[in-house]
N, C-alpha and C positions, 0 to 999 in steps of 0.2 A: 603293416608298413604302408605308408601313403609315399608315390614317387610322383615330382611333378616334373614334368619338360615340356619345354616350347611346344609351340604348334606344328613345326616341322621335325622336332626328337632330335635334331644335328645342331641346335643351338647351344653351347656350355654343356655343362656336364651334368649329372642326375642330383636334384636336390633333394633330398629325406626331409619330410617334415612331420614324421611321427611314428613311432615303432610301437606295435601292441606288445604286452608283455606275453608267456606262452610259451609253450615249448616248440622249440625251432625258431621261435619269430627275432632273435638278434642271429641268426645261423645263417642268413641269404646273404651270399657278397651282393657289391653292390654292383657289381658288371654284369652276374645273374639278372638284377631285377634291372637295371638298366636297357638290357636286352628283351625281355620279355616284356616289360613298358613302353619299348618303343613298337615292338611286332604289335599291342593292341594298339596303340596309336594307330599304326600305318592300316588296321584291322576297321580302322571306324570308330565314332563315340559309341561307346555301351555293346562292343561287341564281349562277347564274354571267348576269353581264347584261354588254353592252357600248353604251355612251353618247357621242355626238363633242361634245366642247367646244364652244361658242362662241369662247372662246377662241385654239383654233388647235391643230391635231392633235388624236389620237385617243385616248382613254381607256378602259383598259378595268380592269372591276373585280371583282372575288368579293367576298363580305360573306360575315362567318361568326359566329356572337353566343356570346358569353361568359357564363357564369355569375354574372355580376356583372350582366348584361343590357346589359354594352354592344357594340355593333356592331363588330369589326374589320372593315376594308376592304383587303384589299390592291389597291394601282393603279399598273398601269402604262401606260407612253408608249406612241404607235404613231403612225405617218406615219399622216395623213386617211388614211381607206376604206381601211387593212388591217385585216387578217383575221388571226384568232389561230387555229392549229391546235389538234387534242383536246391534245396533249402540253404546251403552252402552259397552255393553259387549267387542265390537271393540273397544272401546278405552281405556278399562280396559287391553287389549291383548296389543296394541302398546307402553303403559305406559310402562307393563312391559319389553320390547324388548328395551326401551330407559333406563330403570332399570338395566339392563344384562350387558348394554353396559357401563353405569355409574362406575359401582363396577368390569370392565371388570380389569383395572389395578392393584385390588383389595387392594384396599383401605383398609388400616387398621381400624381396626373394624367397617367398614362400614359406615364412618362416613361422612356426605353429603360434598357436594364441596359448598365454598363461594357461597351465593347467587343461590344456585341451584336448592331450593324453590320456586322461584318467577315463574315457566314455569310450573307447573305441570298441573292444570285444562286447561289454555291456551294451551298446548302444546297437547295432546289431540284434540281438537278440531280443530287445527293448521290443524293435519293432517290430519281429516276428509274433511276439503274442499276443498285438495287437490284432492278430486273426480272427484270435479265440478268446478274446476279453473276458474275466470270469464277471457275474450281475449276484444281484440279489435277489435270491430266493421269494422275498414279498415282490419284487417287480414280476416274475417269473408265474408267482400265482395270478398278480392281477392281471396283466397281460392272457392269460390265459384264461379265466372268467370274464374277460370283455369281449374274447374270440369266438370262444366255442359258442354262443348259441345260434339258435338259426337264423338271426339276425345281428353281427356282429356288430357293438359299439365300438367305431373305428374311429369317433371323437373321444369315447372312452383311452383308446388303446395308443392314440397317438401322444395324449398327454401322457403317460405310463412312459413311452420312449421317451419322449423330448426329455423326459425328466429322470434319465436313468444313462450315465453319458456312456456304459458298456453297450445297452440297449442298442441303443442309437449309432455307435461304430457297428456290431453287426449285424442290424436289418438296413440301415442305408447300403452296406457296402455289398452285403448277399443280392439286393437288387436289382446295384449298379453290375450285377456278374450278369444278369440275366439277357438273352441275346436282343430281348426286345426295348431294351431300355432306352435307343433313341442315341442319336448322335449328341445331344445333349447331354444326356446323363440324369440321374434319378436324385434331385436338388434339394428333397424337405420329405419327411416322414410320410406324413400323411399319402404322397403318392411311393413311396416303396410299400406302405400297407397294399395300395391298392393293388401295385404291379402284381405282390410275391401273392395275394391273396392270404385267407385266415391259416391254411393248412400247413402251407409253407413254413410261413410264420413263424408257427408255432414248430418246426422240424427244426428253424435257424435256431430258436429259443434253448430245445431242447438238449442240443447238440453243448450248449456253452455251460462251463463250469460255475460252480456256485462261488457268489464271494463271502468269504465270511464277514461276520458281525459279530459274534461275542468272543471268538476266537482272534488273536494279535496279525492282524494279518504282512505280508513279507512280499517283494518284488511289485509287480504290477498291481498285483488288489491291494498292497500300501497303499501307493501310487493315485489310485482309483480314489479309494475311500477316504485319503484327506483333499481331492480335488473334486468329487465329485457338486460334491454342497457350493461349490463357488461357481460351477458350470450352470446347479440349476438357478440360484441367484441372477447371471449373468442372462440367462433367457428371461426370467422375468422381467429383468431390468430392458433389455431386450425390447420386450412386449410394452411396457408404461412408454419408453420411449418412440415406440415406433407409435402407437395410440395418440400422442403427444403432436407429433408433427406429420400424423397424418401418411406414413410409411406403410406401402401398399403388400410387397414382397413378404407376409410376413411366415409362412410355412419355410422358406430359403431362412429369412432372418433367426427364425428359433432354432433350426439346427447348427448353423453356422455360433451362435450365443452357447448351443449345449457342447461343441466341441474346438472351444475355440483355442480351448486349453491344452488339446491331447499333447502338445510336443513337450510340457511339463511332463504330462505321465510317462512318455521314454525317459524321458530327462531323468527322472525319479527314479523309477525303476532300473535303469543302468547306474543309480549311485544313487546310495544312502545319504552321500553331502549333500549333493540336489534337493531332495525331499526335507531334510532337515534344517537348510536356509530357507526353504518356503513357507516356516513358520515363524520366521522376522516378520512382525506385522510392522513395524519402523523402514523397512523397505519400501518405496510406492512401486506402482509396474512400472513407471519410465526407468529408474532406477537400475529397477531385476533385468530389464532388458538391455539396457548399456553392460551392466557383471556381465551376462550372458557375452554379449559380445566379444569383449576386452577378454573376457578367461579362456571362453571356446571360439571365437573367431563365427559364433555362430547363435542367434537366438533361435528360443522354444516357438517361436510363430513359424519361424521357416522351417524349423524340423517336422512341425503339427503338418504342415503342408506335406513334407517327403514322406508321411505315415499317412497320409491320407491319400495322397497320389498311389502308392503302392497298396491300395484297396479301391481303386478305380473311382472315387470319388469325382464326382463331375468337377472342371476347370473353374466355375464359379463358388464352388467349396473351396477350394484347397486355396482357391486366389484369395479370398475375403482369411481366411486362417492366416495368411502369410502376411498380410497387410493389416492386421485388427491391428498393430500397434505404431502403423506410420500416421505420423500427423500430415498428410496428405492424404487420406485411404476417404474413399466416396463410397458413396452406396452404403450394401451390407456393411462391409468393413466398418463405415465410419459409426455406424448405429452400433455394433458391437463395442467398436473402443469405447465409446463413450458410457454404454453399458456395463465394460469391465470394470471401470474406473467407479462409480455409482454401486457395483457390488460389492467391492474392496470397501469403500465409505459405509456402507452401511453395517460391514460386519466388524468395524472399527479399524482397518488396516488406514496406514496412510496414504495418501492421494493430494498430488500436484493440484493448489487449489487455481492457478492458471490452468495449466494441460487440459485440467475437468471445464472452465469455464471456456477455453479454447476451442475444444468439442463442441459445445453445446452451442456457440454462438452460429458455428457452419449451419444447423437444423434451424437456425432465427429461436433459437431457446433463452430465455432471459432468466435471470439468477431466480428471481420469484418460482417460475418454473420449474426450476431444476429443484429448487428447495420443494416443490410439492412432488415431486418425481421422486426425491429423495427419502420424504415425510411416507410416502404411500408403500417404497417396496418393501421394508420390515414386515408390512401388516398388508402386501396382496395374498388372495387365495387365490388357487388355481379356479377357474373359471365350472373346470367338467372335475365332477365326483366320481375317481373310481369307483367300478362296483355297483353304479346308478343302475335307472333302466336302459336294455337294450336300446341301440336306434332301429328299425324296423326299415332304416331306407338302406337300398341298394348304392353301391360306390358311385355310378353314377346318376342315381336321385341325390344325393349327397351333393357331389357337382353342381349337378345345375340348384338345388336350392343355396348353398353359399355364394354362387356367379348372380343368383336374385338379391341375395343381402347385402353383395356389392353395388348394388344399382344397375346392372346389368340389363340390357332390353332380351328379349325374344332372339332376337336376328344374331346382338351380340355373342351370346350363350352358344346358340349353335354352330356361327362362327370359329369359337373358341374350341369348341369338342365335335369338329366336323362331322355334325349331325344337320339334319336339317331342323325348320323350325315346326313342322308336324311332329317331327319329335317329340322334341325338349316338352309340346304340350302337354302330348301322352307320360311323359313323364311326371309333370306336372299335376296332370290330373288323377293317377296312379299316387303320388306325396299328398292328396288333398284326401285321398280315400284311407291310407294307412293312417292318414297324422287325425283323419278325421275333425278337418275344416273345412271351412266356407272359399278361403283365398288366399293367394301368395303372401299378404304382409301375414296375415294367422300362423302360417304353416313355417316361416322365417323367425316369427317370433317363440312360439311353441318349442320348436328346433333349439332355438338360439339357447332359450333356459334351462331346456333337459342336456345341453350339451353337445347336442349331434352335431354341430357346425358349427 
């Protein structure tokens, strides 16, 4: 049950804007949950309290407050003097953050969106297995073939994630856990390789379930497995465009491209109708994302954000997720929607041929343009061959030779990775001895072609 009231709880009366179905969940009067939605109000946004009716059983609540300044409540039933475990209580909390976001355009009197009922116990759950996302067995091996040797291929290994979007939920999000991650947060693959190191890695790897492939698969590896192929599309397309106009961010941009999608995969996975109107290729995304609206009061960009927020994803992840579909969204974002759109077209879906041309003209892209952006993604290859040879350089020889192939000076470089510039040489000099060359453009280009950067 969702309860929403004022900002003060003494304004009007409690208004119900969605009951889960469940046993106990039509049983709560509504003076019960009235009461206990007001105690977490007066308790603070997102305090998590639990209160026993007079009435008869037990209620428990989260409160989360809105922009509009009014209180959501999510509440539910429980038999007198049970106890709600941490994982309960977490999806009592993400309920109401998808609640927040519902009544974000504030709805008059609160009153649900079409059909936006159907997701509530599902949609919870949706997002808890987004912990333990099951991958594929072939990413799992190669992934672990580019780690283990004694010089791990971490150009290898990165393209292996970017391009496997379980992967990529959890080694970004295991990194962002780690205490050293920086008040920033841990923003594109390549640097969660670096943080977690090879061993790690491979412990986050080992820990997650297999997804099938010959086998029908059901719940979240559906989910996965018919979204995946459009996430990796979506980075390549990604990558032509940012290449295109000269888009600098592009470690942020590729991960931001392989998950841009995930609020589909709740979506999906808490409902089988989800996933099966995502195979309307007659839909374009402006489209899917209005339905979204008008039925749930809520699109899949904002949920992909609440799923990714509640895996500690850094503020510039989950912001570019929530915005890939506003026709105002700058930066990552805008390079994404415009990506989306261009990966839908090429796999034949339909696409606004304004919205696409709308996109492209913000980056100073002209139709000629977009027509060879469009010509090229069918037939791009990923750049690094899993399975190649090792790279032989250290995470930070790696560094400082790509901060060289950006044009980068000496002074810059060390700048950037608060070293000095006796450093970055010995670095340098140590990349010229493994890569066995003469000098930096040799050792930039060598790099460049086996992959390592």
């Amino acid at each position: 049950m969702l309860a929403l009231l004022p900002k003060n709880g003494t304004e009007g009366g409690l208004v119900q804007v969605a009951h889960a179905s469940g046993d106990g969940a039509e049983k709560v009067p509504d003076a019960a949950v009235h009461a206990v939605a007001l105690g977490a109000a007066r308790g603070g946004p997102r305090r998590f309290v639990r209160r026993t009716a007079r009435l008869g059983g037990g209620v428990h609540v989260v409160a989360a407050e809105t922009r509009a300044g009014r209180t959501v409540s999510v509440v539910a039933a429980a038999p007198e003097g049970a106890r709600l475990g941490p994982e309960t209580e977490s999806a009592l909390s993400e309920l109401a953050d998808v609640a927040v976001r519902m009544l974000a355009d504030g709805r008059a009197g609160g009153e649900p969106a079409e059909g936006g009922t159907a997701y509530g116990p599902g949609l919870a759950k949706a997002l808890g297995l987004l912990r333990r996302p099951p991958i594929l067995a072939e990413s799992r091996e190669r992934l672990t073939h580019a780690l283990r040797p004694r010089y791990p291929a971490l150009g290898d290994a990165a393209s292996i994630v970017e391009t496997d979007l379980s992967l990529a939920i959890a080694i970004v999000a295991a990194a962002n856990e780690l205490p050293a991650r920086g008040r920033r947060g841990v923003a594109s693959v390549a640097e969660a390789l670096t943080m977690l190191g090879p061993r790690a890695t491979l412990r986050v790897v080992a820990e997650l379930p297999n997804l099938p492939v010959l086998a029908r698969p059901t719940g979240v590896a559906a989910a996965i497995s018919r979204l995946a192929p459009h996430a990796i599309a979506t980075r390549a397309a990604a990558d032509l465009v940012a290449l295109a106009v000269g888009f600098r961010a592009r470690d942020e941009l590729r991960l931001v491209a392989t998950l841009h999608d995930v609020g589909k995969v709740v979506l999906a996975a808490a409902s089988a109708d989800y996933l099966q109107a995502l195979s309307d290729a007659s839909v374009t995304p402006e489209e899917r994302v209005a339905e979204e609206r008008r039925r749930l009061g809520i699109d899949h960009a904002a949920i992909g954000a609440i799923a990714l927020q509640r895996l500690r994803m850094p503020r510039s992840i989950t912001g570019a997720v929530e915005r890939h579909h506003s026709p105002d969204a700058g930066g990552v974002a805008a390079v994404v929607l415009l990506a989306d759109m261009l990966a839908h077209a090429a796999h034949g879906d339909a696409v606004d041929g304004s919205a696409i041309m709308n996109a492209a003209r913000r980056f100073g892209l002209q139709e000629d343009q977009l027509r060879q952006i469009a010509y090229d993604l069918p037939r791009a290859r990923e750049r690094r061959e899993p399975g190649g040879e090792p790279s032989p350089l250290t995470p930070m020889q790696q560094k400082v030779l790509v901060a060289l192939a950006e044009g980068k000076t000496y002074k810059q470089i060390a700048a950037s990775l608060s070293v000095s510039e006796s450093t970055i040489r010995t670095h340098l000099h140590n990349v010229y001895g493994k890569l066995d060359v003469m000098d930096r453009a040799q050792a930039v280009l060598l790099a460049a072609e086996r992959g390592w950067i």
